[in-house]
C-alpha positions in Angstrom: 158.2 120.5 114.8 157.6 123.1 117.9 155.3 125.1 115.5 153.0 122.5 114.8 152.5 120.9 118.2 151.6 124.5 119.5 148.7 124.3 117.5 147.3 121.2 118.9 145.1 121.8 121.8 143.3 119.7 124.4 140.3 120.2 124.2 137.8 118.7 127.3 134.7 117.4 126.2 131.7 118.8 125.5 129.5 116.2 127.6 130.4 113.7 130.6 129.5 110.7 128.7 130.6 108.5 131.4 130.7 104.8 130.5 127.3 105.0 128.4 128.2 103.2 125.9 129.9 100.5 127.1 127.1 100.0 129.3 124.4 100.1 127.0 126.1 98.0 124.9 126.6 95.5 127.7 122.8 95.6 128.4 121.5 94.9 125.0 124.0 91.7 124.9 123.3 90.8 128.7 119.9 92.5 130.1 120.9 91.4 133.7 123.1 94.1 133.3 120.3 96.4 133.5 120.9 97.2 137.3 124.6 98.3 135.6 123.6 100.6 133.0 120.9 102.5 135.7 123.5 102.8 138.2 125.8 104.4 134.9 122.9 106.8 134.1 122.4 107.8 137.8 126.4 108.4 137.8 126.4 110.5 134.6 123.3 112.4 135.7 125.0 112.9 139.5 128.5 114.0 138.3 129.7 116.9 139.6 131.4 118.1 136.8 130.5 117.9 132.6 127.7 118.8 131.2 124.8 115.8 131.1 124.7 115.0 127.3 121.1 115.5 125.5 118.6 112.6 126.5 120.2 111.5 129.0 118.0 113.1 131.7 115.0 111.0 130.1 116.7 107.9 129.2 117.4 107.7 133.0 113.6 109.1 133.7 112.3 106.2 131.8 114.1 103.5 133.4 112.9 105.1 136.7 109.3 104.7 134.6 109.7 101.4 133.8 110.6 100.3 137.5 107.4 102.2 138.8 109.3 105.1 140.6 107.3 108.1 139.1 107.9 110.5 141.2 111.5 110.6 140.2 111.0 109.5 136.8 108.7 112.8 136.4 111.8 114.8 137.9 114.2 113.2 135.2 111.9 114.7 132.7 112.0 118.0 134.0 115.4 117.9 134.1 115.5 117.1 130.6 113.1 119.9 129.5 115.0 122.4 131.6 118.4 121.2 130.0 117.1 120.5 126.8 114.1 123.3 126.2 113.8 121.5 122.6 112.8 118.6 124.3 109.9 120.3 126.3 106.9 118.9 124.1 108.1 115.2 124.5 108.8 115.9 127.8 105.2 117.8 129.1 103.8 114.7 127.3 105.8 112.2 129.4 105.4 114.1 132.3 101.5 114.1 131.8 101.2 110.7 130.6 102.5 109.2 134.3 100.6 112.4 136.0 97.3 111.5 134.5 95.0 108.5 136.3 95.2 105.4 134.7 91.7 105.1 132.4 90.5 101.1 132.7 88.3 100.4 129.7 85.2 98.0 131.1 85.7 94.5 129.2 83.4 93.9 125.9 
């Protein structure tokens, strides 16, 4: 019995997940919970310790996006491409998309 519990390790994990999933769940059911599930992303994002699992950066970018902060939502998105290199087209594409002036078409 000794033997085989030697073998088992504890491994940590690989990412600091934080309570995303819980929270996103409770968002989708209940969106005045959004103000929740931002305040989990900035948590996860702000932890000292674990690494910030992939997309997590610019899931938290866009909900900065979507409440009009751009300066930090573009900083999310760096964040993301640093982390995340394979996520450097999306990213130079989100990142120019809220850099670029808004184009008004004149009314037909």
């Amino acid at each position: 019995m000794l033997a085989l519990t030697a073998c088992v390790t504890s491994n940590p994990p690989k990412y600091n997940w934080g309570n995303y999933s819980s929270a996103l769940v409770a968002m989708d059911a209940d969106p005045t919970t959004a103000g929740d599930y931002e305040a989990t992303l900035a948590k996860i994002v702000n932890a000292p310790k674990g690494k910030v699992p992939p997309g997590i950066y610019a899931e938290y970018g866009y909900v900065l996006q979507q409440q009009g902060n751009t300066a930090d939502a573009i900083a999310m998105y760096a964040r993301e491409k640093s982390a995340w290199p394979e996520s450097a087209f999306l990213m130079d594409k989100m990142i120019a998309t809220l850099q670029s002036p808004q184009q008004s078409k004149p009314a037909s």
